[in-house]
N, CA and C atoms of all chains as a GROMACS GRO file, in nm:
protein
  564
    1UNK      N    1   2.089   3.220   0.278
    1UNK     CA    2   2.223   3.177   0.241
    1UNK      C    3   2.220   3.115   0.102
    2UNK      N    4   2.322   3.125   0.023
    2UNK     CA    5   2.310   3.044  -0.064
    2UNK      C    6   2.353   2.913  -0.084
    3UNK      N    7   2.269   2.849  -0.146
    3UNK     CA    8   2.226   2.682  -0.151
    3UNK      C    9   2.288   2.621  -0.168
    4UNK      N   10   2.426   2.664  -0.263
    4UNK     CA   11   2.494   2.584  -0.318
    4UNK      C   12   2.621   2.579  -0.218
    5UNK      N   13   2.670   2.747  -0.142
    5UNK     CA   14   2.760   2.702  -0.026
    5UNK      C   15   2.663   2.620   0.091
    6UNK      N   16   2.550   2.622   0.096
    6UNK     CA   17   2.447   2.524   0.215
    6UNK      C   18   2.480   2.360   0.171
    7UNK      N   19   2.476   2.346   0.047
    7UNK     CA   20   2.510   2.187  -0.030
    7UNK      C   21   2.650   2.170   0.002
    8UNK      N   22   2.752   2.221   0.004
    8UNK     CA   23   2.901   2.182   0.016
    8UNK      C   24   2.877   2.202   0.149
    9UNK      N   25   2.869   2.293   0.254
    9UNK     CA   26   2.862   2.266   0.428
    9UNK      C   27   2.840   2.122   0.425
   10UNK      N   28   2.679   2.168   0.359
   10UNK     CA   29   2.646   2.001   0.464
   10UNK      C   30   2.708   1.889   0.433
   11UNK      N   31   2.721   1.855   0.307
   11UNK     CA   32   2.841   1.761   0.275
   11UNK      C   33   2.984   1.781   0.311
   12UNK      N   34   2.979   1.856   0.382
   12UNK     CA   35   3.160   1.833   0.423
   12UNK      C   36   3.123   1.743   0.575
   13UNK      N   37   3.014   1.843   0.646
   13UNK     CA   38   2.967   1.779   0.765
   13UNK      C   39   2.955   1.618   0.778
   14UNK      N   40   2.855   1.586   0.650
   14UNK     CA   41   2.807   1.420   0.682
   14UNK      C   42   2.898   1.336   0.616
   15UNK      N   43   2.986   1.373   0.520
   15UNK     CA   44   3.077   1.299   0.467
   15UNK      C   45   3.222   1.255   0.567
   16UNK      N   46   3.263   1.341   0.653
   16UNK     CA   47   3.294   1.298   0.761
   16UNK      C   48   3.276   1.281   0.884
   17UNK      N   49   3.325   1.210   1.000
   17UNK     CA   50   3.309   1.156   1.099
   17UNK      C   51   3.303   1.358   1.209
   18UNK      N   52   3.422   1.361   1.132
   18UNK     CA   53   3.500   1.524   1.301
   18UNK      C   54   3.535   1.578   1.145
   19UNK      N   55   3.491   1.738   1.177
   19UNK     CA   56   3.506   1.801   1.122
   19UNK      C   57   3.539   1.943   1.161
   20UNK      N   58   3.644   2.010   1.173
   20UNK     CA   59   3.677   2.149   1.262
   20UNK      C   60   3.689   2.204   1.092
   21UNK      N   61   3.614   2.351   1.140
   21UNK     CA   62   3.561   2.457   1.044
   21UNK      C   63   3.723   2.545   1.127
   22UNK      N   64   3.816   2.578   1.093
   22UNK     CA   65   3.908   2.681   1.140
   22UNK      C   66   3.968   2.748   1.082
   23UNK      N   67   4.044   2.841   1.110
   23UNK     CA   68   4.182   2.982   1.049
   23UNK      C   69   4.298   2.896   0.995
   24UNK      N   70   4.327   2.853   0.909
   24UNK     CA   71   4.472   2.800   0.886
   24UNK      C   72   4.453   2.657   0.884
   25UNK      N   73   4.545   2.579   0.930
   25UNK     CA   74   4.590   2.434   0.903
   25UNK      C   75   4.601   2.397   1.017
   26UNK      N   76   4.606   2.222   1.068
   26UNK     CA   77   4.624   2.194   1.186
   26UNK      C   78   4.788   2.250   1.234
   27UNK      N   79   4.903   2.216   1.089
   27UNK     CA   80   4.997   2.280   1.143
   27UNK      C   81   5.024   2.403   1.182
   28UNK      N   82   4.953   2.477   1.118
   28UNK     CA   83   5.021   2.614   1.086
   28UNK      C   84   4.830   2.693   1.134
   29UNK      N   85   4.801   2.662   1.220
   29UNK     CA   86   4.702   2.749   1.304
   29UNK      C   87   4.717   2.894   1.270
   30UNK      N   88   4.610   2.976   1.223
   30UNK     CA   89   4.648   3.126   1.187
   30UNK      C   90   4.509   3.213   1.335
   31UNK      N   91   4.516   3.116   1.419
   31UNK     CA   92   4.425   3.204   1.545
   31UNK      C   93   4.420   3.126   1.655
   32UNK      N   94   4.470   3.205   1.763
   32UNK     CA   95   4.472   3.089   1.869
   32UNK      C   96   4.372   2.994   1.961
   33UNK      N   97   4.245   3.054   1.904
   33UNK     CA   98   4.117   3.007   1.975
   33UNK      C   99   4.113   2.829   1.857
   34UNK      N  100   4.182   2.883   1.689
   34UNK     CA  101   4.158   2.750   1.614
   34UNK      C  102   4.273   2.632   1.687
   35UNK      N  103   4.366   2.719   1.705
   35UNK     CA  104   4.508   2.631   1.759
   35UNK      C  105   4.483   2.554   1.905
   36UNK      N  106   4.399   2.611   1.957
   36UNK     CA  107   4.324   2.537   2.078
   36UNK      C  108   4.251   2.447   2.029
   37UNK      N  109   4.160   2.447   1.947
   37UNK     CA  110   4.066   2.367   1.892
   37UNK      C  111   4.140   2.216   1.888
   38UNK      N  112   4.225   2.264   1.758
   38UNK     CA  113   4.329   2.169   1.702
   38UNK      C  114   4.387   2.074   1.856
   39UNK      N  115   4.439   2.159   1.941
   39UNK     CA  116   4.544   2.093   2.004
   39UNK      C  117   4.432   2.003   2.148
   40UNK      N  118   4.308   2.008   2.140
   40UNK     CA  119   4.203   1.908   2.195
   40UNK      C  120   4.206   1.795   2.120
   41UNK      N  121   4.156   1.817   2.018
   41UNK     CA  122   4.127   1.755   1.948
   41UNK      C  123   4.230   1.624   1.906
   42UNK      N  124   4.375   1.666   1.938
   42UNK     CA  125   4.475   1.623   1.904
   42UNK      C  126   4.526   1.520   2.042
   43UNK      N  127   4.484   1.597   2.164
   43UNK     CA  128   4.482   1.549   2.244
   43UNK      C  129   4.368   1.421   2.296
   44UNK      N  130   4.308   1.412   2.241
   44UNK     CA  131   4.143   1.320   2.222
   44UNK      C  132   4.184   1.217   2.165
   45UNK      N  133   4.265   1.198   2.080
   45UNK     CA  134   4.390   1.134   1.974
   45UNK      C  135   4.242   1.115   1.873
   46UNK      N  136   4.136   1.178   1.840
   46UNK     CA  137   4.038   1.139   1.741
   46UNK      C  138   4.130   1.209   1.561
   47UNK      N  139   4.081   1.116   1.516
   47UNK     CA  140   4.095   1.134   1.362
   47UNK      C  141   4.026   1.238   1.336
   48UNK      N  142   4.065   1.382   1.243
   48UNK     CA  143   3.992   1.496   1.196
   48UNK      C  144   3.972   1.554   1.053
   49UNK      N  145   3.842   1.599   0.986
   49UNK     CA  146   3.907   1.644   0.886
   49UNK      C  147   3.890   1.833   0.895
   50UNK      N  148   4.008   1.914   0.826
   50UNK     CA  149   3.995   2.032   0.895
   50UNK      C  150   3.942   2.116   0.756
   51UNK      N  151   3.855   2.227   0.796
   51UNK     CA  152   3.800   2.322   0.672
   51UNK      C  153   3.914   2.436   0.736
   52UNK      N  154   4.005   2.523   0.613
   52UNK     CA  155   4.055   2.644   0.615
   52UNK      C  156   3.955   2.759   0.594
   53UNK      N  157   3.883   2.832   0.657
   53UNK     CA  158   3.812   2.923   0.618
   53UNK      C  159   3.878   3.017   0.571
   54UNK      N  160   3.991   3.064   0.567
   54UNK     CA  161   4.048   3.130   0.499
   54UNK      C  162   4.069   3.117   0.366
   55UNK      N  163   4.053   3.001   0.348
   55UNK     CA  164   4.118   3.007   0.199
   55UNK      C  165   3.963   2.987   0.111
   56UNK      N  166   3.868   3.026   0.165
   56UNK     CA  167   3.738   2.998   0.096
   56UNK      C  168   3.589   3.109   0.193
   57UNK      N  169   3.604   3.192   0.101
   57UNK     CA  170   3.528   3.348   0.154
   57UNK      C  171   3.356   3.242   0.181
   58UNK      N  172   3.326   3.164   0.081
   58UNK     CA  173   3.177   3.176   0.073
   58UNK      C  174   3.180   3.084   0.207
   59UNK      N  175   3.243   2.969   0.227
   59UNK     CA  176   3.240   2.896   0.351
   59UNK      C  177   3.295   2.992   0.430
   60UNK      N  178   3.367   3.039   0.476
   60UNK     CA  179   3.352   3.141   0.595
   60UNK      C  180   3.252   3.185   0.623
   61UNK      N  181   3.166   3.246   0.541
   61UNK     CA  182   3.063   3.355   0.551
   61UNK      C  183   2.967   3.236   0.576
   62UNK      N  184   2.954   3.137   0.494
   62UNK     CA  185   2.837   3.041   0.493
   62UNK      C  186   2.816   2.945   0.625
   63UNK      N  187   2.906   2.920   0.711
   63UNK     CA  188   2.948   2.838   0.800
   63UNK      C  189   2.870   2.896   0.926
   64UNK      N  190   2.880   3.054   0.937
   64UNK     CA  191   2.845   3.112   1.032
   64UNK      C  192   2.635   3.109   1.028
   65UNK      N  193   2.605   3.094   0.906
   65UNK     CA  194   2.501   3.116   0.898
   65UNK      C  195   2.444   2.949   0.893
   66UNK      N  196   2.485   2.894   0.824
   66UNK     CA  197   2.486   2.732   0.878
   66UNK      C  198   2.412   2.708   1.024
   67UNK      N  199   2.530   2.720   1.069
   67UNK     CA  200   2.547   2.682   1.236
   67UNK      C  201   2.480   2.792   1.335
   68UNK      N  202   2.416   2.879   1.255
   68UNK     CA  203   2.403   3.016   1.362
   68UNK      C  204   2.506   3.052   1.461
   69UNK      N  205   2.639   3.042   1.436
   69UNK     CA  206   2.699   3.077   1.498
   69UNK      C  207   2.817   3.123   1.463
   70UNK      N  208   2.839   3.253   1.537
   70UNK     CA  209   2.943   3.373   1.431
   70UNK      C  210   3.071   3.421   1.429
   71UNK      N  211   3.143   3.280   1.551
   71UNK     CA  212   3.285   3.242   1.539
   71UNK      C  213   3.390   3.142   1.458
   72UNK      N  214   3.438   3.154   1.436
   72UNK     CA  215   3.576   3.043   1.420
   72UNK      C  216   3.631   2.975   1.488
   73UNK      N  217   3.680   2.916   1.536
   73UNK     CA  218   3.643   2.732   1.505
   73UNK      C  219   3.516   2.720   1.560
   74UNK      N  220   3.484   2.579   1.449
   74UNK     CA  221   3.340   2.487   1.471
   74UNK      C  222   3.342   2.352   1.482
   75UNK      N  223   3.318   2.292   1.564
   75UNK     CA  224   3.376   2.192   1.542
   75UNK      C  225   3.235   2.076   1.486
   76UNK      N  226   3.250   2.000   1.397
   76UNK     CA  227   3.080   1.914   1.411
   76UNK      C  228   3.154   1.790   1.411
   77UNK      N  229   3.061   1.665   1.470
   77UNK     CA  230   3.080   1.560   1.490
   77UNK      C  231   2.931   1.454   1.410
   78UNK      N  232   2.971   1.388   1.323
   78UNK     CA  233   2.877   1.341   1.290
   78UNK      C  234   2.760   1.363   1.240
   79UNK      N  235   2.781   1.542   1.216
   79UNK     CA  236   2.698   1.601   1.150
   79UNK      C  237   2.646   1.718   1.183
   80UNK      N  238   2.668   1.672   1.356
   80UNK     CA  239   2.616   1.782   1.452
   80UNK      C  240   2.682   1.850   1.502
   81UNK      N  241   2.660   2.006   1.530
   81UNK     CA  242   2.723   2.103   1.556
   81UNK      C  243   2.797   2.110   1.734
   82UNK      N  244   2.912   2.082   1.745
   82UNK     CA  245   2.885   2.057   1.908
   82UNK      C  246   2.936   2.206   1.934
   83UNK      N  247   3.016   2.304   1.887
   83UNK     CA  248   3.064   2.382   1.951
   83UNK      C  249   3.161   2.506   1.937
   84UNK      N  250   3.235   2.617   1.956
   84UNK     CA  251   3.336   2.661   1.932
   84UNK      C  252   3.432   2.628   2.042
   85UNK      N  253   3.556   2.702   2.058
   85UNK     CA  254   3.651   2.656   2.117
   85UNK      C  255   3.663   2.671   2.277
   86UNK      N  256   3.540   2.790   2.304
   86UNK     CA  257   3.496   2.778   2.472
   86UNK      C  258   3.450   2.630   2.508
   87UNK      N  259   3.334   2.617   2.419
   87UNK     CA  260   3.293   2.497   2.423
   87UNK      C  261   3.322   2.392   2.435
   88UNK      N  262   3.404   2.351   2.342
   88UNK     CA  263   3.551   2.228   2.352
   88UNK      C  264   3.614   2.212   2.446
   89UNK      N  265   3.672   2.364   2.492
   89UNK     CA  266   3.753   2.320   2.620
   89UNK      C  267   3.634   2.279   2.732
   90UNK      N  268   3.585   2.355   2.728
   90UNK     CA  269   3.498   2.316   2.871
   90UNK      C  270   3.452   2.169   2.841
   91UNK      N  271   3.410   2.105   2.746
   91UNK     CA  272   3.342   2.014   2.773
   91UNK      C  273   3.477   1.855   2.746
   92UNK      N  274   3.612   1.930   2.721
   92UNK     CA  275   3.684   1.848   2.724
   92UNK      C  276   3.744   1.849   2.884
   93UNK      N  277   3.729   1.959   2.946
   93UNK     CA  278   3.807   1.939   3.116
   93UNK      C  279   3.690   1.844   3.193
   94UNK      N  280   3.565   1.828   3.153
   94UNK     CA  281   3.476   1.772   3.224
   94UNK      C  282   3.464   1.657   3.182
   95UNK      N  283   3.588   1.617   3.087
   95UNK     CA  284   3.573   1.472   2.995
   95UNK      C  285   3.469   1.434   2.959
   96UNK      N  286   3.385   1.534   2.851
   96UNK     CA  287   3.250   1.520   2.834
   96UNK      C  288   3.291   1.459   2.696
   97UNK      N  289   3.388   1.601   2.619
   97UNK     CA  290   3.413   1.562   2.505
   97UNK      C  291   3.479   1.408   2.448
   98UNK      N  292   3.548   1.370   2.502
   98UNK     CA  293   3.557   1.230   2.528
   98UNK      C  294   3.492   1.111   2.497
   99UNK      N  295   3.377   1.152   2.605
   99UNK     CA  296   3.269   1.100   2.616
   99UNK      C  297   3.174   1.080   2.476
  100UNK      N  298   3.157   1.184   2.389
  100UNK     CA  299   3.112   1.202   2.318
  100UNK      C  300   3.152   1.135   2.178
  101UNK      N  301   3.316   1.169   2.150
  101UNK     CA  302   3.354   1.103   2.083
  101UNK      C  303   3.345   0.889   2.064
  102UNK      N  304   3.346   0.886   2.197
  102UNK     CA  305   3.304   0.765   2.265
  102UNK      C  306   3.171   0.719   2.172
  103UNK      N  307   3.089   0.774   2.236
  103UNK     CA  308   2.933   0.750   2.220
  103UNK      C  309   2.921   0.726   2.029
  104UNK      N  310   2.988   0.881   1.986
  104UNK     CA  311   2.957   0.877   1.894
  104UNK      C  312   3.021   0.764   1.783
  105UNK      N  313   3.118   0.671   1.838
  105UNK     CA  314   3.202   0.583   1.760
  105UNK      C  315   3.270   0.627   1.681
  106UNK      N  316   3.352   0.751   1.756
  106UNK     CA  317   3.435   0.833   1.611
  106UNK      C  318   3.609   0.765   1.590
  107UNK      N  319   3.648   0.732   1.527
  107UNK     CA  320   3.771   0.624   1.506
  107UNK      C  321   3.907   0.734   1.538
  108UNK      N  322   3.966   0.698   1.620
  108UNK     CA  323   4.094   0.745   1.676
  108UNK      C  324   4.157   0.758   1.572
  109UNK      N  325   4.257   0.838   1.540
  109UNK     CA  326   4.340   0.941   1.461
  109UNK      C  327   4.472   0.790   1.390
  110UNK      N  328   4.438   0.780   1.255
  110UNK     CA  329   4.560   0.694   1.221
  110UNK      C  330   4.710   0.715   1.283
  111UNK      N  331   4.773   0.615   1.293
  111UNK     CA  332   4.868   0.691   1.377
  111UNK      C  333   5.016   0.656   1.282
  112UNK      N  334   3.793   4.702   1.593
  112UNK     CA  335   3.716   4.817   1.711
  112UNK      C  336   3.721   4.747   1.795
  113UNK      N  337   3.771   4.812   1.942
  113UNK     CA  338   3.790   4.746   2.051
  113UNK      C  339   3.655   4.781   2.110
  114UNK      N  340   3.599   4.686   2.201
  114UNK     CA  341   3.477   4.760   2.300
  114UNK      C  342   3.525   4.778   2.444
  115UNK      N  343   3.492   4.868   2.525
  115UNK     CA  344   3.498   4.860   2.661
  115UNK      C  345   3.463   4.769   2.730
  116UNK      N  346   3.466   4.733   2.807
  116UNK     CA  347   3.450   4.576   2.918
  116UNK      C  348   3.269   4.632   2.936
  117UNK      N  349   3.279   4.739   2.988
  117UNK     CA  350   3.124   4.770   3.044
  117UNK      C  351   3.014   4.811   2.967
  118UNK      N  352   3.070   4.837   2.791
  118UNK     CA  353   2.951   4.824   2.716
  118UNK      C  354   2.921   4.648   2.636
  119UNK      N  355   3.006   4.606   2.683
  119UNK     CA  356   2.965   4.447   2.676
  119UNK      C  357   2.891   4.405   2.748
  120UNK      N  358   2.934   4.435   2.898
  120UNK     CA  359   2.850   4.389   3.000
  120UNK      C  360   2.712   4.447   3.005
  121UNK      N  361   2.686   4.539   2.962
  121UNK     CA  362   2.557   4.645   2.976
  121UNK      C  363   2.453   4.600   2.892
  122UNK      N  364   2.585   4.500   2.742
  122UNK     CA  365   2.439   4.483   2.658
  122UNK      C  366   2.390   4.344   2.699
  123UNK      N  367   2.520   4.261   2.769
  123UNK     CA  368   2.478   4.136   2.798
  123UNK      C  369   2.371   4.168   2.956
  124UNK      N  370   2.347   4.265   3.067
  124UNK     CA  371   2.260   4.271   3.130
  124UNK      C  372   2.113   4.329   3.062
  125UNK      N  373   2.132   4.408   2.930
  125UNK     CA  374   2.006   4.445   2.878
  125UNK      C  375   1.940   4.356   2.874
  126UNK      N  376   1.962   4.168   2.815
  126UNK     CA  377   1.908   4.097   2.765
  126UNK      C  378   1.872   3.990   2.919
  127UNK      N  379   1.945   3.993   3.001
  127UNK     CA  380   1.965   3.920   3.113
  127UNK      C  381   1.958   3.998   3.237
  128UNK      N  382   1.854   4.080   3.258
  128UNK     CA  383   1.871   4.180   3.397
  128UNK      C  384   1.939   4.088   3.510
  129UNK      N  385   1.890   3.946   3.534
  129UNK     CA  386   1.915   3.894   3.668
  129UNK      C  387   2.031   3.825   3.640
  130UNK      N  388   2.101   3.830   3.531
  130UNK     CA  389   2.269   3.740   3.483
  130UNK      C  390   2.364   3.824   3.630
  131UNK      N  391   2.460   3.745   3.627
  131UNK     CA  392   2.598   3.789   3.693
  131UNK      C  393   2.687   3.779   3.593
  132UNK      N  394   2.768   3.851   3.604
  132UNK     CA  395   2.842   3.906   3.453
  132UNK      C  396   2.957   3.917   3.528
  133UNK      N  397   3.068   3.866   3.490
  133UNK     CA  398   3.205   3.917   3.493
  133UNK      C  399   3.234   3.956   3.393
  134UNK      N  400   3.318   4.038   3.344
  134UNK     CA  401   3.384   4.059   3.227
  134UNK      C  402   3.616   4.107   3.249
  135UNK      N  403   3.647   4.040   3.231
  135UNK     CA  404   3.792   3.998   3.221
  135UNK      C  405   3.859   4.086   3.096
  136UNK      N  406   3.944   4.153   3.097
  136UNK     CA  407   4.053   4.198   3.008
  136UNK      C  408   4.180   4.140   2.995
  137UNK      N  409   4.149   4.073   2.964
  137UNK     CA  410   4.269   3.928   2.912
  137UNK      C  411   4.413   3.978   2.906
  138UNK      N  412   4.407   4.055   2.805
  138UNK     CA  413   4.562   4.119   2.812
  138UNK      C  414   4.602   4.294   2.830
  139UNK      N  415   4.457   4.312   2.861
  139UNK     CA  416   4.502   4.419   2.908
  139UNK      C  417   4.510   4.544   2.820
  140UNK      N  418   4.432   4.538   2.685
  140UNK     CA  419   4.460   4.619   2.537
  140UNK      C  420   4.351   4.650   2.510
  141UNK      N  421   4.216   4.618   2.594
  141UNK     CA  422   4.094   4.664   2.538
  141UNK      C  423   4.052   4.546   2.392
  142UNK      N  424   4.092   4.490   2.389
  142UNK     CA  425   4.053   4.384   2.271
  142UNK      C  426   4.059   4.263   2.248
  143UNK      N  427   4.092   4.194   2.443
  143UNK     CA  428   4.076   4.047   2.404
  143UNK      C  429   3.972   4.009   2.568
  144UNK      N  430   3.895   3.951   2.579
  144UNK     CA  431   3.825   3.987   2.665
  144UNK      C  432   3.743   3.806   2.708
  145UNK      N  433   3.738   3.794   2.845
  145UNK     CA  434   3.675   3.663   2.894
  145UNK      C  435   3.561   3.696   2.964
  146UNK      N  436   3.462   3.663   2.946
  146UNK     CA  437   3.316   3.684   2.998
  146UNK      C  438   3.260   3.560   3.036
  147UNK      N  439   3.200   3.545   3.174
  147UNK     CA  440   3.162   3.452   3.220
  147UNK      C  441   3.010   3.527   3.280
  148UNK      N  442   2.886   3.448   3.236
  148UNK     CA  443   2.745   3.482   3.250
  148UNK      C  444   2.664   3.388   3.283
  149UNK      N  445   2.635   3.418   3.377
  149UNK     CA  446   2.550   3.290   3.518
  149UNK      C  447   2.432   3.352   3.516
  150UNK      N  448   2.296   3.309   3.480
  150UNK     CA  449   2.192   3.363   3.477
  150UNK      C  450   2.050   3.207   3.507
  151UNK      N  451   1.944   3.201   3.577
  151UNK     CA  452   1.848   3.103   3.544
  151UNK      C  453   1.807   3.097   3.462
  152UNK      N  454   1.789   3.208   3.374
  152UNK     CA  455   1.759   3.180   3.249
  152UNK      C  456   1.814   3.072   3.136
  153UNK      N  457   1.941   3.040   3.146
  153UNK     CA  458   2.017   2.944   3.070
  153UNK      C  459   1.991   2.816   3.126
  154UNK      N  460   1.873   2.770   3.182
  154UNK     CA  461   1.807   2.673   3.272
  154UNK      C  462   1.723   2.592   3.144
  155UNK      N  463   1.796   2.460   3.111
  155UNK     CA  464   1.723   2.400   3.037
  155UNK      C  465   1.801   2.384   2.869
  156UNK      N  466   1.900   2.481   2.874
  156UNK     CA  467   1.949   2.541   2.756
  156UNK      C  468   2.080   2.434   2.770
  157UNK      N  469   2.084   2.428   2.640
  157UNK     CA  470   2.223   2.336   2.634
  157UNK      C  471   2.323   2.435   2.585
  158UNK      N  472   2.452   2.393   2.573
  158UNK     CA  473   2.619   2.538   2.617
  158UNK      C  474   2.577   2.593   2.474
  159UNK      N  475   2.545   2.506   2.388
  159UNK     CA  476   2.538   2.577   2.251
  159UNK      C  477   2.450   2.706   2.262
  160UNK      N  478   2.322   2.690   2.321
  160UNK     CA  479   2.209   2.775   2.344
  160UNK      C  480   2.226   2.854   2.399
  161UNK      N  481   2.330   2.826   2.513
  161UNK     CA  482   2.339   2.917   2.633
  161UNK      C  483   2.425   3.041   2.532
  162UNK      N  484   2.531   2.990   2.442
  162UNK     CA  485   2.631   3.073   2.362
  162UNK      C  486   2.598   3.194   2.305
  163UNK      N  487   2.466   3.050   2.246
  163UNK     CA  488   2.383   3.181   2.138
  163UNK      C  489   2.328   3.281   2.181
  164UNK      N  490   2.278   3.247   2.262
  164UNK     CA  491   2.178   3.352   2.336
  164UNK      C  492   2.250   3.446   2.383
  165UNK      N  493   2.389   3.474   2.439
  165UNK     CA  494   2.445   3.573   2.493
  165UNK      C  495   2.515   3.728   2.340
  166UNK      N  496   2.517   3.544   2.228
  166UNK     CA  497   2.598   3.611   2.095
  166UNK      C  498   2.462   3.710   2.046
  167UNK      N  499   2.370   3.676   2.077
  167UNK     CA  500   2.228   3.742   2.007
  167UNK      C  501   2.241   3.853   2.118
  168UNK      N  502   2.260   3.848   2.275
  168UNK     CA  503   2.244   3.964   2.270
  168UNK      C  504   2.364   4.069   2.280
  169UNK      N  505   2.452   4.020   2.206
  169UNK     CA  506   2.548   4.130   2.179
  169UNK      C  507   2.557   4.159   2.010
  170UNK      N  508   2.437   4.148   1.989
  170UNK     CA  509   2.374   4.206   1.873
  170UNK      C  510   2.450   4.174   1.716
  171UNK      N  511   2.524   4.069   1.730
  171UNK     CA  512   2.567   4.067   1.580
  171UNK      C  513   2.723   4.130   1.625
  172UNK      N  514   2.796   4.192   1.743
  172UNK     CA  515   2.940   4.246   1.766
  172UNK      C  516   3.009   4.111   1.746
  173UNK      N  517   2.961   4.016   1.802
  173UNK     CA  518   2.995   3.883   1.763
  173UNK      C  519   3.103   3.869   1.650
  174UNK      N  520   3.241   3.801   1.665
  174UNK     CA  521   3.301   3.783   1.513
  174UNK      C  522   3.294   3.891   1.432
  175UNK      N  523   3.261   3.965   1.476
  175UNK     CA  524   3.308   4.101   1.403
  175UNK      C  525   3.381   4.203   1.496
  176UNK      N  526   3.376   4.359   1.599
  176UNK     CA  527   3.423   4.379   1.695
  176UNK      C  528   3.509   4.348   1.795
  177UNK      N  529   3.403   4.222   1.812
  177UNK     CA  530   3.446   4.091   1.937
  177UNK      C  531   3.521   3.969   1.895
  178UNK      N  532   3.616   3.993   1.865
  178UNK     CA  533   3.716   3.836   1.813
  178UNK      C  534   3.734   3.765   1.912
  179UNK      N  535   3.762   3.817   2.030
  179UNK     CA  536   3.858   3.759   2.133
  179UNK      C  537   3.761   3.750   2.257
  180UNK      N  538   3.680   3.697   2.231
  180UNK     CA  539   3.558   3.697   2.364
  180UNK      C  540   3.528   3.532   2.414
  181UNK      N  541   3.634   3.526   2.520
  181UNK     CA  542   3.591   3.357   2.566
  181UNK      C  543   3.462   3.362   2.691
  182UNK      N  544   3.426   3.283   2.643
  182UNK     CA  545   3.320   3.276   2.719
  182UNK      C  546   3.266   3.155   2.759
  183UNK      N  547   3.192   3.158   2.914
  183UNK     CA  548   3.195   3.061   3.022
  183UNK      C  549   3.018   3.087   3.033
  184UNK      N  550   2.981   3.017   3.039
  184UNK     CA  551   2.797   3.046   3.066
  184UNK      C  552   2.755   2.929   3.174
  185UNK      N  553   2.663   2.986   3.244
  185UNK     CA  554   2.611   2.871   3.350
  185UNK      C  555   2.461   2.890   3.395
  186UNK      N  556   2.409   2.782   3.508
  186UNK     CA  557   2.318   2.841   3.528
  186UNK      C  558   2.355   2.834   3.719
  187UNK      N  559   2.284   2.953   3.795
  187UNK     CA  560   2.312   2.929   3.935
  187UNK      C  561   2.310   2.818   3.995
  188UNK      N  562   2.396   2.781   4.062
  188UNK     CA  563   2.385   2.643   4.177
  188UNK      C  564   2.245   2.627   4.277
   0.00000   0.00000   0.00000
């Protein structure tokens, strides 16, 4: 991959707390697996910051190779990769995700 | 490119002979599809691992082919 989209990943990752890699905007969702993402996440009431992969080819492409993993949405927390949007849900019906946010001391969504 | 339900399933048993495989046609168009894969093998593996491992063995169709592939992974009770 190249280094320099590997240097902006990882700094988008550690520079914030929640970070969803997705299609579009939290408003304006352009895929419904990201619009799920979003609407957990929203529901979690956690504070987020969101990457448009759309509007940036090398992070699209780079994100997948990042994370080894070759969907849209991603969500990382603290740095770490927890998941795509199967993932999320499932581990939000088992109030894992929750949990996690919990653990991880991630600051609830300004309101 | 849409795939058939049963060359999904075929490649996800290539990699997993002893998996149980459902495979779901979501809406019914050949191109949005829910797969749920219960195997011992995903024994030890955390959901991320379990993911990967199914995305590896559908060879890279992953996000490309396969947009619409939700997926449920476990290991037997």
């Amino acid at each position: 991959m190249n280094d320099a989209v590997h240097a902006k990943i990882d700094t988008m990752v550690t520079s914030n707390d929640v970070v969803l890699f997705m299609k579009g905007t939290p408003l304006f969702p352009q895929c419904g697996f990201s619009s799920k993402a979003v609407a957990i996440l929203e529901h979690l009431g956690v504070g987020f910051e969101s990457v448009d992969v759309l509007q940036d080819m090398d992070v699209r492409q780079g994100i997948k190779e990042f994370s080894d993993w070759p969907t849209i949405p991603q969500l990382y927390v603290k740095g770490e990769f927890i998941g795509g949007s199967d993932i999320m849900m499932e581990m939000y019906e088992a109030g894992e995700l929750g949990e996690l946010m919990a653990e991880k001391k991630v600051a609830p969504a300004a309101s | 490119m849409p795939m058939a339900s049963d060359d999904i399933k075929a490649m996800i048993l290539e990699a997993f002979p002893d998996a149980i495989v459902e495979i779901q046609d979501l809406a019914g168009d050949g191109d949005h599809y829910a797969a749920k894969v219960v195997t011992p093998a995903f024994a030890g593996m955390n959901r991320v691992k379990q993911h990967q491992a199914v995305y590896a063995a559908l060879k890279g169709k992953m996000g490309g082919e396969l947009h619409a592939l939700q997926l449920t992974t476990g290991i037997p009770e």
